[in-house]
C-alpha positions in Angstrom: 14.6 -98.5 25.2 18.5 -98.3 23.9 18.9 -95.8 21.3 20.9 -97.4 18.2 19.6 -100.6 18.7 16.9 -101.9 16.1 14.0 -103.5 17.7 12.8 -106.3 14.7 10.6 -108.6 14.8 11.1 -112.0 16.8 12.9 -114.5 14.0 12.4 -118.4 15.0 13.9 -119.4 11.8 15.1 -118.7 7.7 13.2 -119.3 4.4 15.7 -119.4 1.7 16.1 -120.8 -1.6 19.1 -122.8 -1.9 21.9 -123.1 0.5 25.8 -122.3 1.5 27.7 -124.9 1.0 32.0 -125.6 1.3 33.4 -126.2 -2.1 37.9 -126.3 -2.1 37.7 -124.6 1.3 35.6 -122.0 0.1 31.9 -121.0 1.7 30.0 -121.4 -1.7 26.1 -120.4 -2.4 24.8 -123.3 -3.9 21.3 -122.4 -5.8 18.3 -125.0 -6.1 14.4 -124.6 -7.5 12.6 -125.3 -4.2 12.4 -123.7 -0.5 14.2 -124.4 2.5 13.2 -123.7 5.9 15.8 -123.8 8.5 16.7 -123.4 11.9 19.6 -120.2 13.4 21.6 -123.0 14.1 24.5 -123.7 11.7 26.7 -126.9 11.8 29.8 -127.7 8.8 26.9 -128.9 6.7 25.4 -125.7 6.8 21.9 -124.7 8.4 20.1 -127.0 10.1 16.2 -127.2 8.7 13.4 -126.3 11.2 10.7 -129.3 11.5 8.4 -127.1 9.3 10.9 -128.1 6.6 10.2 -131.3 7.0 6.3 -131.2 7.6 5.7 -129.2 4.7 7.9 -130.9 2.9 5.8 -134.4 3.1 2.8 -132.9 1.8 4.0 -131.1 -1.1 4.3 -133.0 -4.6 7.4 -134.7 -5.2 8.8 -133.4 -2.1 9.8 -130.3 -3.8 8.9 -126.9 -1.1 7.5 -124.6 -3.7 4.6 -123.1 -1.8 4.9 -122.2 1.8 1.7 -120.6 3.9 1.8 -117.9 5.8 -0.1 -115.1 7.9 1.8 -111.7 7.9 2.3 -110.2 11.1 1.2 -106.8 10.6 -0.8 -105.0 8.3 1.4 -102.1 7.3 3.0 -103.8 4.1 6.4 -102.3 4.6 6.6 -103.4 8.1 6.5 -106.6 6.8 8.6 -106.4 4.0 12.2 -103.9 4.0 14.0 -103.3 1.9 16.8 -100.4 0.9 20.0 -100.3 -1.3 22.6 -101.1 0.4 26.1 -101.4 0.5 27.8 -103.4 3.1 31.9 -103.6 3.8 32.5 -107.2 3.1 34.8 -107.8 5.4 33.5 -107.4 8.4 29.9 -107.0 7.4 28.7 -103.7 8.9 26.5 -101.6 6.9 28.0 -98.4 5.3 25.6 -97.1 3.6 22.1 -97.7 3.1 19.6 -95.3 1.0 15.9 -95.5 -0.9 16.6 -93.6 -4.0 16.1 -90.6 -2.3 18.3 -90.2 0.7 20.8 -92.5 2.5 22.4 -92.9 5.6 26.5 -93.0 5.3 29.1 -94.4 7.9 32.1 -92.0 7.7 34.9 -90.8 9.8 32.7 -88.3 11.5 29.7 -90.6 11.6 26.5 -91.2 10.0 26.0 -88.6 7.9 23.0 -88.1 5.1 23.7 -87.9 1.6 21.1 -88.0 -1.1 20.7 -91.6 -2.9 21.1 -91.6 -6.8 20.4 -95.1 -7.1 23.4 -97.6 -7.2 23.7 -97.5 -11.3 24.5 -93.5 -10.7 26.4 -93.2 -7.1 30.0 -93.7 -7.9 30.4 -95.5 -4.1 28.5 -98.6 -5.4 30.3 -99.1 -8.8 31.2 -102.8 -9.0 28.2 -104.3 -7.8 28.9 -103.6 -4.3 25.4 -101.7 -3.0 22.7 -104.3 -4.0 19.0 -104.0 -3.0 18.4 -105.8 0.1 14.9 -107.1 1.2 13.8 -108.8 4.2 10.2 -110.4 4.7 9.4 -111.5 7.5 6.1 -114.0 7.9 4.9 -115.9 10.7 4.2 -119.8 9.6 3.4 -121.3 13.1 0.6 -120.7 15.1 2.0 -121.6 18.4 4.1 -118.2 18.1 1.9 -115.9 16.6 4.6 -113.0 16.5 7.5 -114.7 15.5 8.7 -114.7 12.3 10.6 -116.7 9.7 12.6 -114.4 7.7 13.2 -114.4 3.6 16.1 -112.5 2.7 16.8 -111.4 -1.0 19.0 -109.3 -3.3 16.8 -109.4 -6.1 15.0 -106.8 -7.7 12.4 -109.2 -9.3 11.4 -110.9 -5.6 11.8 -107.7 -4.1 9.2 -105.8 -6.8 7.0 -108.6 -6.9 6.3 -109.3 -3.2 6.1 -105.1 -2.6 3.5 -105.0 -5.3 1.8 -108.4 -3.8 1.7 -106.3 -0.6 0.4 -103.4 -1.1 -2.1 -104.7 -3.3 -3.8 -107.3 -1.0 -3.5 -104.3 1.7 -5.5 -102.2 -0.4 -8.0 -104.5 -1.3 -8.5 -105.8 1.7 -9.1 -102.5 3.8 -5.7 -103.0 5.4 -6.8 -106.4 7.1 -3.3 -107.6 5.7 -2.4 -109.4 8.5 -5.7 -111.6 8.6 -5.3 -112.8 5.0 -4.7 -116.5 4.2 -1.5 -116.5 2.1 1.6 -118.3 0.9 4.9 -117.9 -0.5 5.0 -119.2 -4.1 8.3 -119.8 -5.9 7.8 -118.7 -9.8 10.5 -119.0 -12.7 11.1 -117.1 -15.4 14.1 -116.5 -18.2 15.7 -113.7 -19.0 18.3 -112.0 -21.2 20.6 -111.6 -18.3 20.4 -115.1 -16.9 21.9 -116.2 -20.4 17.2 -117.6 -20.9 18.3 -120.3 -18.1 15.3 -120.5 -15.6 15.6 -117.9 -12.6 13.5 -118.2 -10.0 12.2 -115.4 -7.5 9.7 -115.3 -4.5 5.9 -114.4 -5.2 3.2 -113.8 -2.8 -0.4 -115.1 -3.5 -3.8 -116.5 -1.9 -3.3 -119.5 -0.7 -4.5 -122.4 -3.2 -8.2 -122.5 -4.3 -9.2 -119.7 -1.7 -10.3 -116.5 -4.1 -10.1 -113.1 -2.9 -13.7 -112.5 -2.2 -13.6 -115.3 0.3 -10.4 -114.2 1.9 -11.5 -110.9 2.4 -14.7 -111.8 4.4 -12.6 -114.2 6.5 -10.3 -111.6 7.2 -12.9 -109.3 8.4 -14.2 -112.2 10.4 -10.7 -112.8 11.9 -10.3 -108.9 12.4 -13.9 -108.8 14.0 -13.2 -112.0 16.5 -9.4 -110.5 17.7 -11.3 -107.1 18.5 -13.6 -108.9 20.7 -10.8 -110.7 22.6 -9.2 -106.8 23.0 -6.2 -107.3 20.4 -4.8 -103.9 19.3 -3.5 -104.4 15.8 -3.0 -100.7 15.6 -0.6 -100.3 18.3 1.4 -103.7 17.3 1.9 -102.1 14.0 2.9 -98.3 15.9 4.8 -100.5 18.0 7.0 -102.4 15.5 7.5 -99.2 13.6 9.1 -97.3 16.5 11.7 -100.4 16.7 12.6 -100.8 13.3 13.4 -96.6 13.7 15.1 -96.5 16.9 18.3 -97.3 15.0 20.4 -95.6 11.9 20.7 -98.8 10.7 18.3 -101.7 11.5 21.4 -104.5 10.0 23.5 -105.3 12.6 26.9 -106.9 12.0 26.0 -110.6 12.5 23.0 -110.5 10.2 25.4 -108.7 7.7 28.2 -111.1 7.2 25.6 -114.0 6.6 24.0 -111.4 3.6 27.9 -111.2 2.8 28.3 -114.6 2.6 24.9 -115.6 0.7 24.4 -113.1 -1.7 28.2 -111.2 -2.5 30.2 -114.1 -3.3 31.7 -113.0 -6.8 34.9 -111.4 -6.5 33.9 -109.2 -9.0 30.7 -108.3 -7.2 28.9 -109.8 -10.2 26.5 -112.3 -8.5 23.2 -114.1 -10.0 20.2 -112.0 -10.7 17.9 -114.0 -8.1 18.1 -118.1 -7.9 19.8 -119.0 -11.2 18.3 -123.2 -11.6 20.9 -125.2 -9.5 22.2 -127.5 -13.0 22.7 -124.4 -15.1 26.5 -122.8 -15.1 26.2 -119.1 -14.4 28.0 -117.8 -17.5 27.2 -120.6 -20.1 24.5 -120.2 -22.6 22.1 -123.2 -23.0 22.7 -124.9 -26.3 19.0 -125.0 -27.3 20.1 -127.8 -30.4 20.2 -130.0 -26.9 17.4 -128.5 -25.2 14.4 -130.6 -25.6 14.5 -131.3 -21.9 14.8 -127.9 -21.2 12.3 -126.9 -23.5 9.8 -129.4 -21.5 11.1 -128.3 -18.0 10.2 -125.0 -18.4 6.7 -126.3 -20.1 6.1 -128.2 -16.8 6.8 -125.6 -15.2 4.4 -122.9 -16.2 1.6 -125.4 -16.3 2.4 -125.9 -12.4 2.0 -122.0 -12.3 -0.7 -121.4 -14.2 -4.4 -121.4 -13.7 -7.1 -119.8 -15.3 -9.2 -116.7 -13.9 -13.1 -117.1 -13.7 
């Protein structure tokens, strides 16, 4: 195998929430409340969306992609999920430095060399909002390709905590039969004092609707039981995948960095949205809540579609 060359998983497509769009000549994002699933193929509009966009798109209520099922590929949670700080050079999009709040790797003069990680709030290289966590899930939605992936990519903390947790959570209680759990992406909101109480929404990962985790669990060993028999190895996939995703300093390569450039850095003073800001809200304007009866009721809607009670 070449050494310095990341071996990742197989992607087929993207999952994102909202889109890049050209605004006065400038390559904008352009935020929305729903998923989009889309092709690597890029035209002037933008990405173009997979046929899984459009065939989960029919079936979900008022056409708006909030829920997307999925199978994980393997059952280590952070093969499936990574995610670092890091800091890439915006103009040309190669990493230089990525670190877990422990130790990171640095591109310098003389190389990559290994520095301890304070964290971007106390490393004086990522003042300004440059070094960002970066998180990529990957999740395998078609069962014609059962190892290729569509990948999620995010800069925020709240998608990146929550679907870490989600995780390692379902991989514990499940006797590491993560990969044989019936799951789906689920897009939640939520306000906050930084998003000026407008709705920001982030990615959550949960059973998939009206399966409980009891039932999932014995299916899973059911699945796990039935791919044994036919002589699949989940073990080694999973040994496999992590000697890949290691057999590079960095597993972002240059391409894949100035699309993350593009998406998620696109304040000049490195001050972008915390996660998916709602598509109608201005990013620095306070909601005047003397006119927010719709809002008010919007947000009600909202956490009645995302809330159910536990028996």
């Amino acid at each position: 195998m070449i050494k310095g060359l990341a071996i990742t998983p197989p992607i087929l497509g993207r999952i994102s929430i909202g889109k890049v769009v050209e605004k006065n000549g400038k390559r904008l994002p352009e935020k929305d409340d729903q998923f989009t699933i889309t092709s690597q193929i890029q035209s002037k509009e933008g990405w173009i969306k997979h046929p899984l966009d459009e065939q989960l798109r029919s079936k979900a209520p008022n056409q708006k992609l909030r829920t997307i099922p999925v199978r994980m590929i393997f059952n280590d949670p952070e093969l499936n999920l990574r995610a670092e700080y890091t800091l890439f050079d915006r103009q040309t999009g190669r990493p230089v430095c990525v670190g877990n709040g422990e130790t990171c790797q640095r591109l310098t003069n003389q190389g990559v060399e290994q520095h301890s990680c304070p964290s971007p709030d106390l490393c004086p290289l990522a003042q300004g909002g440059n070094c960002k966590p970066y998180g990529r899930l990957h999740v395998n939605l078609d069962e014609s390709d059962e190892l290729g992936t569509f990948i999620f990519r995010t800069t925020g903390f709240n998608s990146i905590r929550t679907l870490a947790a989600r995780l390692s959570y379902y991989h514990a209680a499940s006797n590491s039969l993560l990969s044989c759990l019936p799951l789906q992406l689920t897009l939640r909101g939520k306000s906050t004092t930084q998003s000026y109480r407008t709705p920001v929404y982030y990615v959550d990962l949960t059973l998939r609707e009206g399966i409980h985790l009891q039932d999932a669990i014995q299916t899973a060993k059911e699945i796990d039981q039935q791919s044994k028999a036919a002589g699949f190895n989940q073990s080694a996939l999973d040994q496999m995948a992590r000697q890949g995703f290691a057999n590079a300093k960095f597993e972002v390569n240059v391409e894949e960095g100035l699309d993350v450039v593009e998406e998620f850095y696109f304040d000049e003073g490195g001050n972008s949205e915390v996660e998916q800001a709602q598509p109608s809200s201005k990013a620095k304007a306070k909601p005047k809540f003397n006119q927010g009866d719709v809002f008010v009721q919007d947000i009600h809607k909202g956490l009645q579609g995302s809330v159910r009670a536990v028996n």
